[in-house]
BADO-734693 format. One record per residue (C-alpha): residue number from 1; residue in one letter; x, y, z. Coordinates in steps of 0.1 Angstrom, whole numbers. Layout:
BEGIN
+-----+------+-------+-------+-------+
| seq | type |    xx |    yy |    zz |
+-----+------+-------+-------+-------+
| NUM |    A |     X |     Y |     Z |
...
+-----+------+-------+-------+-------+
% end
This chain:
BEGIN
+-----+------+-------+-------+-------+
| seq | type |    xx |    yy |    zz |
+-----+------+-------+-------+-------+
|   1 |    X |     0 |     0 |     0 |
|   2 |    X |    29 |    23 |    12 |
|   3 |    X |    44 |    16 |   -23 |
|   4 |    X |    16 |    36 |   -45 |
|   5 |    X |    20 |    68 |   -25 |
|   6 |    X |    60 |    63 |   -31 |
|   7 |    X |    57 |    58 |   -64 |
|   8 |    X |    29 |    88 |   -65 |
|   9 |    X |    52 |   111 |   -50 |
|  10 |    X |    82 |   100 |   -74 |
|  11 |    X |    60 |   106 |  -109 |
|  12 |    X |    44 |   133 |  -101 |
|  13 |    X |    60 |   162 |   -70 |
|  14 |    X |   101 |   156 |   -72 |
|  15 |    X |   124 |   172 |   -96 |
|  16 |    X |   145 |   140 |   -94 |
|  17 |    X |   130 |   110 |   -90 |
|  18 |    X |   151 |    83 |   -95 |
|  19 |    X |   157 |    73 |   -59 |
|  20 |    X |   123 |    78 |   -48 |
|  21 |    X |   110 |    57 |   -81 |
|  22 |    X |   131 |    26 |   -68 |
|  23 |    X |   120 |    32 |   -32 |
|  24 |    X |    85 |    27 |   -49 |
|  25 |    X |    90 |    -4 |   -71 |
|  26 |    X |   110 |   -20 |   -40 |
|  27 |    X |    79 |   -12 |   -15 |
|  28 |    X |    58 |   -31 |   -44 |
|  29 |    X |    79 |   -62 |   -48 |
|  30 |    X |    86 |   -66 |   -13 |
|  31 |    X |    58 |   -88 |    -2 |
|  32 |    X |    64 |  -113 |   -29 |
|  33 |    X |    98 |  -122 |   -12 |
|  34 |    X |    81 |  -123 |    22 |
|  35 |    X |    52 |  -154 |     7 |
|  36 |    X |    57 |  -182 |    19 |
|  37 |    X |    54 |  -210 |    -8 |
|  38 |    X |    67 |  -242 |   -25 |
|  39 |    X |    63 |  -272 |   -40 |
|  40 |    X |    55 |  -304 |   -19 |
|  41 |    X |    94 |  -317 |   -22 |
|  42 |    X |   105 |  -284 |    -5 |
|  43 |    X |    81 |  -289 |    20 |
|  44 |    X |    57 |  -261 |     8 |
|  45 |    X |    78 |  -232 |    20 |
|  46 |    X |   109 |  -217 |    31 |
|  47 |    X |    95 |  -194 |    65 |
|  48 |    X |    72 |  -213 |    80 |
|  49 |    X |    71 |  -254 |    63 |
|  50 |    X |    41 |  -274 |    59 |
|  51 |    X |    13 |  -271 |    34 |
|  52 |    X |    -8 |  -256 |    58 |
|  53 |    X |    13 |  -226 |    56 |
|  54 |    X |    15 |  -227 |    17 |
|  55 |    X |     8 |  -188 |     3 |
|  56 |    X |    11 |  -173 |    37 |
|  57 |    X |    31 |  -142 |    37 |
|  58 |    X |    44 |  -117 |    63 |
|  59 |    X |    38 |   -80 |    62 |
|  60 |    X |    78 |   -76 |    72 |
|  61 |    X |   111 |   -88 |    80 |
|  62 |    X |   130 |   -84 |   112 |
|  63 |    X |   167 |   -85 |   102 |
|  64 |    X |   177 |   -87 |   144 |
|  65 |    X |   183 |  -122 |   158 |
|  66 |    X |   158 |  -118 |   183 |
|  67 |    X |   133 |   -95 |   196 |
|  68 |    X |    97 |   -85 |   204 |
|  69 |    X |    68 |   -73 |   181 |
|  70 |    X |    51 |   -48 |   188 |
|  71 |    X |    25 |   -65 |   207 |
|  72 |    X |    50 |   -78 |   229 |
|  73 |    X |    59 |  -111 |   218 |
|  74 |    X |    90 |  -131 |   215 |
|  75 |    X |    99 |  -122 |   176 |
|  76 |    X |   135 |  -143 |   159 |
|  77 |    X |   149 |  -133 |   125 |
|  78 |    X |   128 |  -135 |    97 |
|  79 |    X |    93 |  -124 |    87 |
|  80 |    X |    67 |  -108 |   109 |
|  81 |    X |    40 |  -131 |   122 |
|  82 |    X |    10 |  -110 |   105 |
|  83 |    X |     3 |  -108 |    75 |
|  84 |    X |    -7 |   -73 |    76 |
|  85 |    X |   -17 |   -55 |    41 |
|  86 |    X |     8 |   -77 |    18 |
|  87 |    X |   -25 |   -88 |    -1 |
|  88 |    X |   -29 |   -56 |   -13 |
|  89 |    X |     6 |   -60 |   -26 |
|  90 |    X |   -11 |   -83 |   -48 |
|  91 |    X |   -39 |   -67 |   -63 |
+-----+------+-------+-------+-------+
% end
């Protein structure tokens, strides 16, 4: 969702865009590296295996070894346990 208003911002109010363009098309491909998915042989995904998981996705990554998210739960490397708007990454 963030990545529209980037992209908006980029096209149509900055003398130079470049920068801002790629921050855009990044913010839009994003989610696609965070979905969870594979075949049955890979065990139907790299994040989170099993095929109950298959398509999931997360609406981040935490780069940190460990921490907490923001509700206040234990949180390891990896992406964020909610999905949050990533299908609308999609559409």
């Amino acid at each position: 969702m963030g990545g529209w208003g980037v992209l908006n911002h980029a096209l149509y109010d900055r003398r130079e865009p470049d920068a801002t363009i790629r921050l855009g098309y990044a913010s839009f491909l994003s989610a696609w590296s965070l979905m969870n998915t594979g075949t049955r042989e890979s065990g139907f995904g790299y994040w989170f295996p099993g095929e109950a998981n298959d398509g999931g996705t997360g609406g981040g990554f935490e780069p940190a070894a460990y921490g907490m998210t923001w509700l206040g739960q234990p949180h390891h490397r990896g992406p964020w346990y909610y999905s949050s708007e990533t299908d609308m990454g999609y559409c």
